[in-house]
N, C-alpha and C positions, 0 to 999 in steps of 0.2 A: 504494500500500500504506500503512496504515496506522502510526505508530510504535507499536510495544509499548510498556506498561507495562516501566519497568527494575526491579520488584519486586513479587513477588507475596507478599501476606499469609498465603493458604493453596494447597493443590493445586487444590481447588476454583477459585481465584481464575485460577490460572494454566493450569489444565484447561480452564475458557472463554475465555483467550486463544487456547490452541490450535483450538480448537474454531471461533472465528470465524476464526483466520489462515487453517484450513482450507477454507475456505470458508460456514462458518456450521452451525447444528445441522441443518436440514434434509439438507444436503449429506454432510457426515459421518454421519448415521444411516444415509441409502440404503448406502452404502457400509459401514457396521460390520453392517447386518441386509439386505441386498438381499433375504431372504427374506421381510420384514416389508412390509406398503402404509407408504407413508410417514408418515401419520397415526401408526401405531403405532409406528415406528422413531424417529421425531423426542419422539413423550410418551414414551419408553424413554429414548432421553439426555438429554432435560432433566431425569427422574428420577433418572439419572446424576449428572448434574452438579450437586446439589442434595445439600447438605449433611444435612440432615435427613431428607430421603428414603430408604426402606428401598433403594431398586433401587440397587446402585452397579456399578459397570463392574467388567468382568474384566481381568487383566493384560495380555490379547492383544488388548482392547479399547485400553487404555490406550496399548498398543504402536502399535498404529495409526493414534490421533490424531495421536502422537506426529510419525510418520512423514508424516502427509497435515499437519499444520501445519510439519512440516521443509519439506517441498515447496514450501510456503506461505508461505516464508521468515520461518518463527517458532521459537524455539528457548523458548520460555517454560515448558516443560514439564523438558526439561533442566537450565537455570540454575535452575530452583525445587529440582530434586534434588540438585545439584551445593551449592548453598548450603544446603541441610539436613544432605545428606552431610559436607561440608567439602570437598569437590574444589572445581578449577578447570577447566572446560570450555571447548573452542577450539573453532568448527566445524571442518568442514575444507569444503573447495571441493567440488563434486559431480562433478570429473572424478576429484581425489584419491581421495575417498568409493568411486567404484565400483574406481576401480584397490584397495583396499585389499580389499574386500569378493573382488573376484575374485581376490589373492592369497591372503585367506583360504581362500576355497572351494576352490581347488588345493591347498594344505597341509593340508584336512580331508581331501581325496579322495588325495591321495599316503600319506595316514596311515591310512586306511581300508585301502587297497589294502593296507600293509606288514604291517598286521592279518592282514588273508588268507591274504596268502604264508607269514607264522609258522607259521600254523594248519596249513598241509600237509605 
């Protein structure tokens, strides 16, 4: 694997780190447009990822690099928001990660359910 850049200039900058951690733009387009020939889904996110360029990504676009360059042990997309934000970001491990995700998902569904019971 490659060392990331520890600083990225713009989203842009740090957008195409994600983007190769993930395994490159060809790889990530199939996967953000599987509906698309690859030809078309790869000049889609390079127009993405182009500053100047009218085409820019949607949030659930975003969210996904995001996620498929986590996989890819890259967090470049994070630390760039976190340092504009003003946070401070820790990953977490990927056993932690799903334990948390799954205690989420049971406290959204225990909460949903208490909804219903109200309701009758």
């Amino acid at each position: 694997m490659q060392q990331s850049q520890l600083w990225h200039d713009s989203v842009y900058d740090a957008l195409g780190a994600a983007v190769e951690a993930a395994g490159g733009r060809k790889k990530v387009a199939a996967k953000l447009w599987p509906a698309l020939d690859s030809d078309s889904a790869t000049a889609r996110l390079r127009g993405g990822l182009n500053p100047e360029h009218a085409q820019k990504l949607d949030p659930a676009e975003l969210l996904m690099i995001g996620r498929l360059a986590r996989d890819g042990g890259d967090d470049s997309l994070m630390q760039f928001f976190a340092r504009e934000w003003g946070y401070e970001v820790e990953p977490l491990s990927a056993p932690e990660a799903k334990k948390r995700a799954k205690k989420q998902r049971v406290s959204a569904l225990l909460a949903e359910l208490s909804r219903h019971l109200d309701d009758e």
